[in-house]
C-alpha positions as CSV (number, residue, x, y, z in Angstrom):
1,X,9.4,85.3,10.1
2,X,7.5,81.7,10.3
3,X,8.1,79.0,8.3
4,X,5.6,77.9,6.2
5,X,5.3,73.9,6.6
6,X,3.1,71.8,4.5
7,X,2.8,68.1,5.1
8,X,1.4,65.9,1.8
9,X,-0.2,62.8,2.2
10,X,-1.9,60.6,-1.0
11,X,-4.9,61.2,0.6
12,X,-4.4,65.0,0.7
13,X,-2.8,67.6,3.0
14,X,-2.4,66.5,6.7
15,X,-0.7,69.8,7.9
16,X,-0.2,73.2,6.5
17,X,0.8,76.2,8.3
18,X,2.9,78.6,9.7
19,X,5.5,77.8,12.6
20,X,8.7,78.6,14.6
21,X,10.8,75.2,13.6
22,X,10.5,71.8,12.8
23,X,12.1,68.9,14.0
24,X,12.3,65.9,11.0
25,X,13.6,62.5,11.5
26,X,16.3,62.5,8.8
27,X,18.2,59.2,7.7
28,X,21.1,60.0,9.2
29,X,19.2,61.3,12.4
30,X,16.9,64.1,13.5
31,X,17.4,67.6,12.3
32,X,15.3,71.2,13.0
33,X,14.8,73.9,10.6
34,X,14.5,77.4,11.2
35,X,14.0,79.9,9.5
36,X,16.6,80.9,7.0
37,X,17.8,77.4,6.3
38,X,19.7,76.4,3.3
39,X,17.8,75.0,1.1
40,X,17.5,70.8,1.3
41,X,16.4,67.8,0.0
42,X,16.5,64.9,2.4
43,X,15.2,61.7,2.6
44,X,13.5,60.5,6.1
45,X,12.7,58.0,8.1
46,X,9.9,56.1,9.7
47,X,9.4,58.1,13.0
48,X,8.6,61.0,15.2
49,X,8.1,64.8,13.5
50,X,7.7,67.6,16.0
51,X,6.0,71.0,14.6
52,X,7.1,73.7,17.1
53,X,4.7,76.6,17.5
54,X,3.0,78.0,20.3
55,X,1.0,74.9,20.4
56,X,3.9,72.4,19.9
57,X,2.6,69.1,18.2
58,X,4.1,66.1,17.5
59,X,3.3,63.6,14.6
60,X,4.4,60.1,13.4
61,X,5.2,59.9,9.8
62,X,6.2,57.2,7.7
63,X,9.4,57.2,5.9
64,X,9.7,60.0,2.8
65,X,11.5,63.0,1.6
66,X,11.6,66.9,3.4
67,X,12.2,69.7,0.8
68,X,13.7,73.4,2.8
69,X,13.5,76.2,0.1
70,X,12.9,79.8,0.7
71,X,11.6,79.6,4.5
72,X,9.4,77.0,3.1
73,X,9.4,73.5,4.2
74,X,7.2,70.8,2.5
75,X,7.3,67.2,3.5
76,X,6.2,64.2,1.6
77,X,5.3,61.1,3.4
78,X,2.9,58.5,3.0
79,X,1.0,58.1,6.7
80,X,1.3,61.3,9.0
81,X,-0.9,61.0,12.0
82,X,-0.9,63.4,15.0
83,X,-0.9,62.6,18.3
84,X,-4.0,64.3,20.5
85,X,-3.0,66.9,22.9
């Protein structure tokens, strides 16, 4: 079972969709999610968030908060800006 990720910008939604794991740079350092996490509120820093999926992406985000309930991630960030492939 997928995750369901949404990243939230104030300009709107910059991601939001299903994927394997994510990768979030926390304050006290990076962390992953999976599926069947316990639910989490951290905050996070200015850095490097990787979506893993069959098309793995990776995005740079400013600094925030994450929220893991319910194989449900939603992270809420003021820039988020992918990288091109």
């Amino acid at each position: 079972m997928p995750l369901d990720l949404t990243i939230v910008t104030p300009q709107g939604e910059a991601f939001r969709g299903p994927v394997e794991s994510v990768v979030l740079p926390g304050e006290a350092g990076d962390f992953g999610v999976l599926p069947g996490h316990e639910r989490l509120l951290a905050a996070l820093r200015e850095g490097s968030l990787e979506v893993r999926n069959p098309n793995a992406q990776r995005a740079e985000i400013s600094e925030g908060f994450a929220e893991v309930s319910d194989d449900r991630v939603v992270v809420l960030v003021d820039r988020c800006s992918f990288e091109a492939s």
